[in-house]
GULUM-376749 format. One record per residue (C-alpha): residue in three letters; x, y negated, z negated. Coordinates in steps of 0.25 Angstrom, whole numbers, plus 2048, in hexadecimal, padded with zeros to 3 digits. Last residue first. Example, Ala and Ser with C-alpha at 12.3 -4.5 7.8 and 13.67 -1.06 7.14 Angstrom:
<pts>
+---------+-----+-----+-----+
| residuo |   X |   Y |   Z |
+---------+-----+-----+-----+
|     SER | 837 | 804 | 7E3 |
|     ALA | 831 | 812 | 7E1 |
+---------+-----+-----+-----+
</pts>
This chain:
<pts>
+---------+-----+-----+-----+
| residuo |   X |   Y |   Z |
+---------+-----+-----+-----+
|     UNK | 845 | 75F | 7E3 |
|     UNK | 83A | 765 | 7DB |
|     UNK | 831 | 770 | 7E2 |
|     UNK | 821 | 772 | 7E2 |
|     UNK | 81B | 77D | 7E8 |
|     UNK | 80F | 77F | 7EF |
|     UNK | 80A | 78D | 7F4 |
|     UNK | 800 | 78E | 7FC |
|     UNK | 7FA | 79A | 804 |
|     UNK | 7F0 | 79F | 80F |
|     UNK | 7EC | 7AA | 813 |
|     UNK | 7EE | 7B1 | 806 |
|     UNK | 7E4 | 7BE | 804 |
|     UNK | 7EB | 7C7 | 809 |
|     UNK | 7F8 | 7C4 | 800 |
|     UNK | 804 | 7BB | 800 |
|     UNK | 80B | 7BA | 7F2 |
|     UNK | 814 | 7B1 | 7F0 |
|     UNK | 81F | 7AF | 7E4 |
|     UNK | 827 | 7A3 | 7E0 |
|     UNK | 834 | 79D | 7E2 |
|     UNK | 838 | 78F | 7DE |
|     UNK | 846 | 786 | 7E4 |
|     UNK | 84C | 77A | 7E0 |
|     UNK | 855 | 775 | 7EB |
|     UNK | 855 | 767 | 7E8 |
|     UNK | 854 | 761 | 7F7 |
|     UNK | 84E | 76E | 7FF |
|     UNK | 843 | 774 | 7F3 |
|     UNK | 843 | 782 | 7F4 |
|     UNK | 838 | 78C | 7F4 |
|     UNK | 838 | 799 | 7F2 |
|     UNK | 82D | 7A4 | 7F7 |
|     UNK | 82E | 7B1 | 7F2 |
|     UNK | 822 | 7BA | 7F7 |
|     UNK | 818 | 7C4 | 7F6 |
|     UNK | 812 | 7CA | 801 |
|     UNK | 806 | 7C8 | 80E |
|     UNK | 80F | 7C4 | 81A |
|     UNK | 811 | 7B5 | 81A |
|     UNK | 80F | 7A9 | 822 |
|     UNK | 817 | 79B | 81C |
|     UNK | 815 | 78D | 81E |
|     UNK | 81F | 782 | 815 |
|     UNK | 819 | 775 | 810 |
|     UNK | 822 | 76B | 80A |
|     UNK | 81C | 761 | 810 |
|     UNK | 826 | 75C | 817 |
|     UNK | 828 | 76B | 81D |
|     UNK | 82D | 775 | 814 |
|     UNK | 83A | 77E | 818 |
|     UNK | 838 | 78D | 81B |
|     UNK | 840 | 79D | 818 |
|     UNK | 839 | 7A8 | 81A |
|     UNK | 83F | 7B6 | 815 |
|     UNK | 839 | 7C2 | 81D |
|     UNK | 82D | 7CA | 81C |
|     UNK | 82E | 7D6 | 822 |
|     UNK | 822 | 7D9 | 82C |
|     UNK | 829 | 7DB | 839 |
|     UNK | 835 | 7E0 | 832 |
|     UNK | 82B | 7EC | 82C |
|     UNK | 822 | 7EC | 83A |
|     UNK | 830 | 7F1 | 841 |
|     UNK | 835 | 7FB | 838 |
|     UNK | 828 | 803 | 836 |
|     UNK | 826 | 801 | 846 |
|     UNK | 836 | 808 | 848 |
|     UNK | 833 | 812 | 83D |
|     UNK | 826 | 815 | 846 |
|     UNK | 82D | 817 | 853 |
|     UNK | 83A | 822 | 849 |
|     UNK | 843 | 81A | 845 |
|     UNK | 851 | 821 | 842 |
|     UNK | 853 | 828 | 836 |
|     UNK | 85A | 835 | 83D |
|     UNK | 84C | 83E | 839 |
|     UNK | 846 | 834 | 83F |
|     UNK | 840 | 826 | 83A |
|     UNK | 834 | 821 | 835 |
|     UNK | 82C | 82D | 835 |
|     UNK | 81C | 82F | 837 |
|     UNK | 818 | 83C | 839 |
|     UNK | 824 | 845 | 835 |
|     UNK | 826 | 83E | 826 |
|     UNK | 828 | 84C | 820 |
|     UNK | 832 | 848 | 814 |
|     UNK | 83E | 844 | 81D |
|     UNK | 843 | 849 | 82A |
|     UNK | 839 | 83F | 833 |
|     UNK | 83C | 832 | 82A |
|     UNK | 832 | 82A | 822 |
|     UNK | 823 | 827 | 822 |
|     UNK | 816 | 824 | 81A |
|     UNK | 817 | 817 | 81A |
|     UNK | 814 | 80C | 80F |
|     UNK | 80B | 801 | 813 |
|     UNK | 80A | 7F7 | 807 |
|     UNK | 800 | 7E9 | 805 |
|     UNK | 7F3 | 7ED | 80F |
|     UNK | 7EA | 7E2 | 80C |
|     UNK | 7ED | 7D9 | 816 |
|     UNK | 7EE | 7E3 | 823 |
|     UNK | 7F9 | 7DF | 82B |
|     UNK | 802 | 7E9 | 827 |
|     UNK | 7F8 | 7F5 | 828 |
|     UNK | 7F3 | 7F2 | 836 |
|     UNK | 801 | 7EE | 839 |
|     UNK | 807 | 7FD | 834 |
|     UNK | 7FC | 804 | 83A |
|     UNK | 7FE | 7FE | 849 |
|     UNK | 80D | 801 | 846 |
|     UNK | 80B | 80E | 843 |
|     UNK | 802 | 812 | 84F |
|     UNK | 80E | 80B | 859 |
|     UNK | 818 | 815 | 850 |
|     UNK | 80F | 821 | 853 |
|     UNK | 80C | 81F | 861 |
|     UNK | 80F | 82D | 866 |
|     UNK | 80B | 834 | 859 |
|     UNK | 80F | 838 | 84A |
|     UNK | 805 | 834 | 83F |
|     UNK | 807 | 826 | 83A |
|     UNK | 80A | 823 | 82C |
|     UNK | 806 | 81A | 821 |
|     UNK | 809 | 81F | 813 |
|     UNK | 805 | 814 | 809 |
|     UNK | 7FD | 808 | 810 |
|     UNK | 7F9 | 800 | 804 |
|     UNK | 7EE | 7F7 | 803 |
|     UNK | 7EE | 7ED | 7F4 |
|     UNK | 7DE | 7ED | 7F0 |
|     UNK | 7D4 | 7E2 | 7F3 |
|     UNK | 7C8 | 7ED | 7F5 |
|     UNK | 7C3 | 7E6 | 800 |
|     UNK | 7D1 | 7E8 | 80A |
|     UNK | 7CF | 7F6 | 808 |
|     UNK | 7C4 | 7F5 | 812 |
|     UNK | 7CE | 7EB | 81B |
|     UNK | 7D8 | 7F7 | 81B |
|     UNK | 7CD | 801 | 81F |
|     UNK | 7C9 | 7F8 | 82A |
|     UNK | 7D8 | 7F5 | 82F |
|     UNK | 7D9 | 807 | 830 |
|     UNK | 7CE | 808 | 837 |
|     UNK | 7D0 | 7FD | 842 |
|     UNK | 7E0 | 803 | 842 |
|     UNK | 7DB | 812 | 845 |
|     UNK | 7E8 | 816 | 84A |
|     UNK | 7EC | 81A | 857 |
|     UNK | 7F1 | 829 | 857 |
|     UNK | 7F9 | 832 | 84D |
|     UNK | 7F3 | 830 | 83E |
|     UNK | 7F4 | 827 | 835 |
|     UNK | 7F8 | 82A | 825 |
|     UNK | 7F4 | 81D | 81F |
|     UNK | 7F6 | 81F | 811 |
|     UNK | 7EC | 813 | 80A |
|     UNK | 7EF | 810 | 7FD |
|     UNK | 7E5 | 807 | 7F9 |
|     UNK | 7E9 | 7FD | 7EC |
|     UNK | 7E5 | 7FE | 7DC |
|     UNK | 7EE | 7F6 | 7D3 |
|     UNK | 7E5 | 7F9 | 7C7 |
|     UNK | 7DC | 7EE | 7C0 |
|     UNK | 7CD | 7F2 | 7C2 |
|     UNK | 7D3 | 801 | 7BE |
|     UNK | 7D1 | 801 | 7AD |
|     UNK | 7C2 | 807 | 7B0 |
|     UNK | 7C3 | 80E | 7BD |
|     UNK | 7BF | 802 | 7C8 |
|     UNK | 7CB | 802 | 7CE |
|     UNK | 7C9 | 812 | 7D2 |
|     UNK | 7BD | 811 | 7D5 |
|     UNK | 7C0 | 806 | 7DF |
|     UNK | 7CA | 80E | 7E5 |
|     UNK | 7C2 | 819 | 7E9 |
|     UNK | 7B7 | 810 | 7EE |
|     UNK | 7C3 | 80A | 7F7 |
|     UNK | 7C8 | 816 | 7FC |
|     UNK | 7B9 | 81C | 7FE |
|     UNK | 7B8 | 810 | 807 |
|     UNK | 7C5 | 80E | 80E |
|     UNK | 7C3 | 81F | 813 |
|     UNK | 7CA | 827 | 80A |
|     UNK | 7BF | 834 | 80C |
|     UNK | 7BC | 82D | 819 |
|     UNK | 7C6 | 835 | 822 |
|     UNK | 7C1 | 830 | 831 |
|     UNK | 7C6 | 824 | 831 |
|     UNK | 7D6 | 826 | 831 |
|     UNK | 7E0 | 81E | 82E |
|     UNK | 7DC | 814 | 823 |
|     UNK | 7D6 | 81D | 817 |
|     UNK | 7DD | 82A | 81F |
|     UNK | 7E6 | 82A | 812 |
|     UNK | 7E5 | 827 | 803 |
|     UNK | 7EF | 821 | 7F8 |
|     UNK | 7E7 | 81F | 7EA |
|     UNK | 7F0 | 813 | 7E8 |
|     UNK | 7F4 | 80C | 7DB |
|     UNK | 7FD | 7FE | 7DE |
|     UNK | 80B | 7FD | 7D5 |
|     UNK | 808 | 7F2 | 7C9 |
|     UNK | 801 | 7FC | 7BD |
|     UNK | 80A | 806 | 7BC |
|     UNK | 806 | 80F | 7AF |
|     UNK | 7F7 | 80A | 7AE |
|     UNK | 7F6 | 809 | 7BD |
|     UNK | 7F7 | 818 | 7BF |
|     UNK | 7EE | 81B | 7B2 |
|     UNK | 7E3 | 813 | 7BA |
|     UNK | 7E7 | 819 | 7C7 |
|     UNK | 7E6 | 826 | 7C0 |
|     UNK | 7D9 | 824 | 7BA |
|     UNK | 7D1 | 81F | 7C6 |
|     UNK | 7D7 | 82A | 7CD |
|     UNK | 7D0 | 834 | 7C2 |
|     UNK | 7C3 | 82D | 7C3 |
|     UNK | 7BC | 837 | 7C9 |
|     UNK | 7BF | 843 | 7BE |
|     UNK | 7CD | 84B | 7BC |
|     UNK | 7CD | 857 | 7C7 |
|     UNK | 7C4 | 853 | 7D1 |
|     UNK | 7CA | 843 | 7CF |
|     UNK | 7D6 | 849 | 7D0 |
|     UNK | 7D5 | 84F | 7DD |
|     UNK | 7CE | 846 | 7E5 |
|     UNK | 7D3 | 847 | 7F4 |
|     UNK | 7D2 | 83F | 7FF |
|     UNK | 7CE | 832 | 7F7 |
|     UNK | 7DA | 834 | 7ED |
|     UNK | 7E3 | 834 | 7F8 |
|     UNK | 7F0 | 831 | 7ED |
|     UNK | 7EB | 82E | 7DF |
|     UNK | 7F5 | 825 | 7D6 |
|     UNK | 7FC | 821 | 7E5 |
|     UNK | 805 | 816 | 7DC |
|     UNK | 80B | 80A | 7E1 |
|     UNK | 815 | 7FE | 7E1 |
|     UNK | 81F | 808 | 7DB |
|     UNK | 82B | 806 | 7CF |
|     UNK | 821 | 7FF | 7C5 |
|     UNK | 81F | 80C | 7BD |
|     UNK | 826 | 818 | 7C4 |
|     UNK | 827 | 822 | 7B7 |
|     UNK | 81B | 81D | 7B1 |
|     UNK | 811 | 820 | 7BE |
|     UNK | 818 | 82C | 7C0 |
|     UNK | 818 | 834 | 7B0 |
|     UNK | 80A | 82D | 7AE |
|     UNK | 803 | 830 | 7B9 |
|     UNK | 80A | 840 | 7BB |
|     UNK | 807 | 841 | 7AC |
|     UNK | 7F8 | 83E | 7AD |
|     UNK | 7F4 | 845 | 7B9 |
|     UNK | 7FA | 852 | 7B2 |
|     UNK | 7F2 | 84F | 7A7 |
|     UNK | 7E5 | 84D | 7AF |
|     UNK | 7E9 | 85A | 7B7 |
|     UNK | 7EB | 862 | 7A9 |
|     UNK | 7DE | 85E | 7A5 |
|     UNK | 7D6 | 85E | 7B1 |
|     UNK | 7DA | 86C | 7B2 |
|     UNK | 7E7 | 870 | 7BA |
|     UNK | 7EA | 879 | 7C5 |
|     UNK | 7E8 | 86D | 7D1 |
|     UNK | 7F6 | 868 | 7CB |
|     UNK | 7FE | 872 | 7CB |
|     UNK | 7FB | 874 | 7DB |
|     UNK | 800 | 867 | 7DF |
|     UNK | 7F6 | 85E | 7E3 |
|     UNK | 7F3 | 85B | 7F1 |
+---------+-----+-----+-----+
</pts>
């Protein structure tokens, strides 16, 4: 899928032509994104490591990290969580690809995550497949991102959606889903759009809808018991959190992060009346 300028030149030109675009992109958008696909279906395909060496990838996600170090580095891949029967990005070759990756000299440290497409087709989902991949990329400790989940077109399309977008949602390790979608008239969107040509919902518009106000996070307001307890469940997140003293009004705010790993958290604070 490269354009055809590009599959003219020597390593040398391609190298230098790699180079630039890095460079001229990564610098220009610096701490504006919260990810970068540096090599997109990189498992599928292998063209720069044919043309520049094996550790070309390795390279670029080094160079990427270098120039933006805070947004999250995907090599982006599909089939790896919707279809069994592709094993070229099956969850192991994903994760050996990674891990050679990450273990380039100067890479132990990058903000490496699994960017996993999720392009389904029509028909029930595989939803047994597609938790065991996420539980395999659950070992390597690594940010998941769902980043171009679509459904193909069918019958039960919106019911398939939402049985993709709660296995998704409620697995802890997966962090972002980003969908593939948008309305009927508009950049080719014709398997999966939100709306209709006239922006009204389209059936999965209205289960994209639905499952965002069910999940939202709204402000939670609670008064202490004698104890000066106070109980609170959480979706995984960061949060403020302020807490007033009722007689002197004094008040301090401090940050919470609720992650996979947290079952169970206390926080104490002490307040001056």
């Amino acid at each position: 899928m490269q354009p055809k300028w590009v599959k003219s030149l020597s390593s040398d030109e391609l190298r230098e032509a790699v180079e630039t675009r890095i460079n001229s992109v990564v610098s220009r958008h610096e701490g504006e994104l919260i990810a970068w696909d540096v090599v997109n279906e990189n498992l599928h395909f292998s063209f720069f490591e044919d043309n520049l060496g094996k550790n070309a990838s390795a390279e670029y996600f080094s160079k990427t990290y270098q120039l933006d170090p805070k947004p999250l580095l995907f090599t982006n891949e599909y089939n790896t969580i919707e279809y069994s029967g592709d094993r070229a990005p099956s969850p192991a070759n994903y994760i050996a690809k990674m891990t050679k990756i990450r273990s380039f000299p100067g890479n132990e440290g990058i903000s490496a995550a699994i960017g996993l497409q999720g392009h389904f087709t029509a028909g029930q989902p595989n939803l047994t497949y597609m938790r065991a991949s996420l539980d395999a990329f659950d070992t390597t400790s690594l940010p998941i991102w769902l980043t171009e989940v679509s459904v193909d077109s069918d019958p039960n399309q919106a019911e398939h959606l939402e049985e993709i977008l709660r296995e998704e949602y409620s697995h802890p390790s997966v962090e972002g889903i980003i969908m593939f979608v948008g309305p009927a008239i508009a950049a080719g969107f014709k398997d999966m759009a939100l709306t209709d040509e006239n922006f009204q919902n389209t059936p999965a518009g209205d289960v994209v809808d639905k499952l965002i106000s069910e999940w939202q996070t709204e402000p939670q307001k609670a008064i202490a018991d004698s104890t000066g307890f106070i109980h609170f469940s959480l979706h995984h997140g960061d949060y403020d959190v302020t807490v007033t003293h009722p007689l002197g009004h004094s008040s301090k705010t401090l940050n919470l992060s609720v992650r996979k790993d947290c079952t169970q958290q206390t926080i104490h604070v002490k307040m001056h009346s």
